[in-house]
N, C-alpha and C positions, 0 to 999 in steps of 0.2 A: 226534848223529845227524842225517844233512841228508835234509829232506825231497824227496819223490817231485818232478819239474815238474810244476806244473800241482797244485799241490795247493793247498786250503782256505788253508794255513798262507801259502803264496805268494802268493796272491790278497791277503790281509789286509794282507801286509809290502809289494807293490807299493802297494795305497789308501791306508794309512798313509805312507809315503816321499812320494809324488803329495803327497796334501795337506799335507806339510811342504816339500816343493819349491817350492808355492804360495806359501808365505808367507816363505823366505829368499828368492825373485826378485822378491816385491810383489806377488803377484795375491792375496792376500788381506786381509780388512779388517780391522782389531783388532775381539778376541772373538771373530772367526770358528774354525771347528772349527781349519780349518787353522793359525792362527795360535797356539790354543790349544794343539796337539799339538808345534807346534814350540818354545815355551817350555818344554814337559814334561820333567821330570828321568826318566833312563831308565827306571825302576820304573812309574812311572804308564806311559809305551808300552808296558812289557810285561804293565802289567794290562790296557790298552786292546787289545790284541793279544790274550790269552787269551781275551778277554770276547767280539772279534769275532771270531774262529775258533771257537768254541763257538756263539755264534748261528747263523753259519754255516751249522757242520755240523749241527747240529740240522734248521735250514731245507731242507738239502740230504736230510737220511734224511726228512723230509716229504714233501716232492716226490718222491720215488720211487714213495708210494701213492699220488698222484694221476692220475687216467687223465682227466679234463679239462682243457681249455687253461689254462695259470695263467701270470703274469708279476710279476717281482720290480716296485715301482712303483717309480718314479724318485727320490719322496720321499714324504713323508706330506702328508695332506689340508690343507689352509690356509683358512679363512675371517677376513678383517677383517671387525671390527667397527669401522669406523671414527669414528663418535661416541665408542666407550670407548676407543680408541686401542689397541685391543688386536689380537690374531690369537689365533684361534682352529686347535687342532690337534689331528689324529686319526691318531694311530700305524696306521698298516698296511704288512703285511712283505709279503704276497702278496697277488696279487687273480686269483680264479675267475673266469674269463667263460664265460658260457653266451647260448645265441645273443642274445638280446635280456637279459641279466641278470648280475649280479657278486657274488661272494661276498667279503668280505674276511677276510684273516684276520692277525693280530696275532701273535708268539712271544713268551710272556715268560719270566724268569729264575726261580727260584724257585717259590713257591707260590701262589694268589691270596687275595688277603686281601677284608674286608668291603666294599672301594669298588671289586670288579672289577664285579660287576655294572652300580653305575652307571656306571664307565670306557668298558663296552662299549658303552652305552643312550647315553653322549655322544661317545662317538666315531662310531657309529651317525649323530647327527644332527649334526654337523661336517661328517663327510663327505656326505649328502645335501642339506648348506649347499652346500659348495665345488663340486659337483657343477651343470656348467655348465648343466643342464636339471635341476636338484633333484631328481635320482631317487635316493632311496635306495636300497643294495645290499638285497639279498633276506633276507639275514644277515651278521654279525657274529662271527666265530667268534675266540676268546681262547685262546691253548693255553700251558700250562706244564708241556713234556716232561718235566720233573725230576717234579714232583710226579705227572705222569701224570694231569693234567687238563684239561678240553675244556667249556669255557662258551661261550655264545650267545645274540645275542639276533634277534629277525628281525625285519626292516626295515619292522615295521606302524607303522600312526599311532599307534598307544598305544605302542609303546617311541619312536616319536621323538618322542611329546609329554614320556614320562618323563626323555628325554636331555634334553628344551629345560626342560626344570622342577630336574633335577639341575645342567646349569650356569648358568640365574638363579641358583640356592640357593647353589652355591656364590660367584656375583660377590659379591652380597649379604652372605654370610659373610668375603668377605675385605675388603668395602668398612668393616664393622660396624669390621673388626679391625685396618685401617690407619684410621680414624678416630681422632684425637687425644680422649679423653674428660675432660670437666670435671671439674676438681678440687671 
């Protein structure tokens, strides 16, 4: 069955082609997505293809009920921490602007489990990191259309103190557990 022009499906197979064009001409860097997708044996692109058409459209019957300005971001939030030689990152699929203000909001796959709460409360403060004047958005909102669930967190001191206490906890936890421990 060939799909409509201009559909979700077409959108997905042009991005996908794009970033494997990148990487047989050399504009990509090994491990990058692109360079990744063009190693890929066909099954994995057509899982990558199902998975991105599905988010997609999902994103797409969201924004229908939206009657405020909203815009897809370009990428997700970035903070280095440069001393830990890390980056830090906060997943966002859309972002609400209101005159002086921003909502963000996240899609995810399946159901949310135990750590979405704090996912939110640290992405939350990620993004009010990376934000070039620290403003945090007003809220935080997590959606998993399948499950038909709708979490939140809002952009006060007390959830971005909980987001800066949830990723200590975690560095902490993973520093414990790459630590080599005496025999």
């Amino acid at each position: 069955m060939a799909s409509q022009p201009g559909s979700v499906r077409d959108a997905v197979r042009d991005e996908l082609g794009d970033q494997m064009l990148r990487a047989t001409s050399g504009y990509s860097r090994s491990g990058s997505l692109s360079h990744w997708l063009a190693s890929a044996p066909y099954p994995v692109i057509g899982l990558v293809t199902a998975e991105a058409v599905n988010w997609a459209t999902q994103l797409q019957e969201i924004l229908q009920w939206l009657e405020a300005p909203w815009e897809v971001p370009a990428s997700d939030a970035y903070y280095d921490v440069a001393a830990a030689r890390t980056t830090l990152r906060a997943r966002r699929d859309l972002v609400i602007r209101g005159e002086e203000t921003r909502t963000i909001v996240r899609v995810r796959s399946g159901s949310p489990g135990k750590s979405a709460g704090p996912g939110l409360r640290a992405d939350l403060t990620i993004e009010a990191l990376a934000d070039h004047e620290g403003v945090a958005p007003v809220r935080y909102i997590g959606l998993w259309p399948e499950a038909g669930v709708c979490l939140s967190v809002d952009g006060t001191m007390t959830d971005l103190r909980s987001g800066a206490r949830d990723l200590v906890r975690t560095a902490v936890a993973q520093r414990r557990h790459s630590t080599p421990k005496a025999a």
